[in-house]
N, C-alpha and C positions, 0 to 999 in steps of 0.2 A: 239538586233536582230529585227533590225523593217523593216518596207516595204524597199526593197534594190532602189537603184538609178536605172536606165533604163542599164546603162552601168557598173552595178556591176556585180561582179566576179560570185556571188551564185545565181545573180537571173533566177527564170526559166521561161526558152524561149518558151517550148511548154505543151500545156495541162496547162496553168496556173492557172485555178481553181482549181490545186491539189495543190498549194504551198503552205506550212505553212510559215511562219517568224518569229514567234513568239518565244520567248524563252522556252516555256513549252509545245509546240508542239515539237519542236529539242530535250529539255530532255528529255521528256518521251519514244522517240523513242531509244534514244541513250540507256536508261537503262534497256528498253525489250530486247536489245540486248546484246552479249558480244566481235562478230566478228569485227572487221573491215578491210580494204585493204586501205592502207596506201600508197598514192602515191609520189615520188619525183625526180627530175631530178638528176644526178650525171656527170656531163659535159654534154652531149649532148643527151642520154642513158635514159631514163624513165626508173623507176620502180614499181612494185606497191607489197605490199607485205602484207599479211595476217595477223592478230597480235590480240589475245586476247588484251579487253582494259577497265579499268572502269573510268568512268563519278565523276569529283569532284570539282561540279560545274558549271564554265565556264570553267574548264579546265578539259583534257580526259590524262588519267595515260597510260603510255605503257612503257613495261620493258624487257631486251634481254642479251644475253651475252655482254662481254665490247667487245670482237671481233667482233662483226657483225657490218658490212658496212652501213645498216641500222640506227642502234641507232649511229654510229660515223659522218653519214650524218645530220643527224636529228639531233645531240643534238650541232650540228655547229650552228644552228640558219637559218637555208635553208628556204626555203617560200615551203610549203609541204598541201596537202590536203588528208583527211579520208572522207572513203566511209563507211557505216551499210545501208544495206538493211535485209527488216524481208518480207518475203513472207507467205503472209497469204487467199491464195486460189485460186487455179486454174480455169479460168473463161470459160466458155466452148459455143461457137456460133451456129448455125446454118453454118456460113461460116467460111471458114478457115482464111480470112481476118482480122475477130473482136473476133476471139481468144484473150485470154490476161491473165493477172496476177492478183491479188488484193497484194499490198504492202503496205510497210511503209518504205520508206527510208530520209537518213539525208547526205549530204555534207558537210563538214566543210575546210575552208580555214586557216591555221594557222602557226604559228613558235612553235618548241620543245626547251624547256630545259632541261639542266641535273640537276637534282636534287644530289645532291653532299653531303649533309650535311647524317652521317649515321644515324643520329634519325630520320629526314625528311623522308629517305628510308625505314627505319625502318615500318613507318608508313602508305607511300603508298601502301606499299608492303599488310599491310594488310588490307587496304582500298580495295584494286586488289582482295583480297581474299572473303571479305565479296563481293563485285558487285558481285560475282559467286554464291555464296552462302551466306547470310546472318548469320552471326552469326559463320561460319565456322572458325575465324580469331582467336576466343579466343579458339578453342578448336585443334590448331595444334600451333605447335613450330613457333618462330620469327625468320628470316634469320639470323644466326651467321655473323661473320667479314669477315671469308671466303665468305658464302654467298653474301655476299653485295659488298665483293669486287669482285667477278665473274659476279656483275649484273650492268648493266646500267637503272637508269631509266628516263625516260623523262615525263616531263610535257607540253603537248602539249595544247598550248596556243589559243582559239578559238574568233578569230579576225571576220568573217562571217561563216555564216550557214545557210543554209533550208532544209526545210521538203517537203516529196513530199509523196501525202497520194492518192492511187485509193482504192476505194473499191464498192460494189454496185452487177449489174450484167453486161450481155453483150449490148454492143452495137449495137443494130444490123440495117442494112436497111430493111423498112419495107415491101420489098418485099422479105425478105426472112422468113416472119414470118409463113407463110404457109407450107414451108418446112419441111419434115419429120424426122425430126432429134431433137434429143437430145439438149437442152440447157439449162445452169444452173452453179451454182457456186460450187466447190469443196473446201471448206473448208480446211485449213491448220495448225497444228500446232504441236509446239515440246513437246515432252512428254519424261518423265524418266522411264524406267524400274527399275525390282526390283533391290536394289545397291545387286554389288557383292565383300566381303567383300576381303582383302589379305589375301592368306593362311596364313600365318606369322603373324597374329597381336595376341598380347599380349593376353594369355587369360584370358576373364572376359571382355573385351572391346567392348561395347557395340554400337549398332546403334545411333551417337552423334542426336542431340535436333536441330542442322542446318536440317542435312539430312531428318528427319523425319516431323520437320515444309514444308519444299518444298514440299515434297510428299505428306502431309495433304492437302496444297493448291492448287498441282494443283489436288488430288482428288476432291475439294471443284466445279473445272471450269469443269468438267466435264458433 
């Protein structure tokens, strides 16, 4: 991931002092997240679609039933691109012009495979689980054969990427700075409330050692 060509696919055209290229500015973004929208053509037809997904390495994991149109587009080998944006504070002007966002977002250009082998699956599957929560993977069941054979998962293979980072305050023209209004940055970020456990679970079962490390830490950024 290094500085792209003038005429490369990832690179960004406007505001270009926010681009990263870097490969450890793209993962770091990609694994504060877990969202992505997932775009591809299917004859003539764009789509773009929402998809939990985790980071495993240069390659990003995403997994769906074997019926969806989606993972049966994607694990053909199609030219497809993923979007993660993390919004991290609402920026607030003087004018309505220089309103804005503070973000972190990542592009990536790539081809998907299917991961086929069931120990392979096996394994994603809990790689998938630990990216959401850490450590979650060894304290829940591993997909059975039923399982695996109900799931498609692809390995989506990351050929280009970049990073596009704003952050700061507003922009503003400096004759609005006189102006009696409000400006300033709003801060953003996601938080967990208390877990709410299943009526049904076995008793004696306790709050696991993933969920309670999370909630320590992010007590910790508070």
């Amino acid at each position: 991931m290094n500085e792209p060509a003038r005429d490369a696919r990832h690179r960004v055209e406007r505001s270009k002092a926010r681009a990263r290229y870097d490969r450890d500015s793209v993962h770091a973004i990609l694994d504060a997240g877990m969202l992505a929208h997932v775009g591809f053509c299917q004859g003539a037809q764009p789509f773009v679609i929402p998809m939990l997904y985790a980071r495993d390495g240069d390659t990003i994991v995403l997994h769906g039933s074997v019926a969806s149109r989606l993972m049966r587009e994607l694990g053909d080998g199609i030219p497809a691109s993923l979007c993660v944006t993390l919004v991290d504070g609402l920026v607030l002007a003087r004018s309505h012009f220089d309103h804005s966002v503070n973000y972190r977002s990542v592009v990536a250009f790539g081809r998907a495979r299917v991961l086929a082998d069931p120990v392979a699956k096996t394994a994603a599957l809990a790689r998938f689980v630990d990216a959401l929560i850490p450590g979650r993977a060894a304290e829940s069941r591993p997909a059975d054969a039923s399982e695996l054979g109900a799931t498609t998962v692809l390995v989506f293979e990351i050929e280009d990427a970049s990073a596009k980072v704003r952050d700061g305050g507003a922009k503003e023209n400096a004759a609005d700075l006189a102006l009696p209004y409000w400006a300033g940055v709003l801060p953003q970020r996601s938080v967990f409330d208390a877990p709410r456990p299943q009526p049904d679970l076995v008793a004696g079962v306790d709050l696991p050692d993933s969920v309670r490390n999370l909630l320590a830490r992010e007590g910790a950024t508070r």
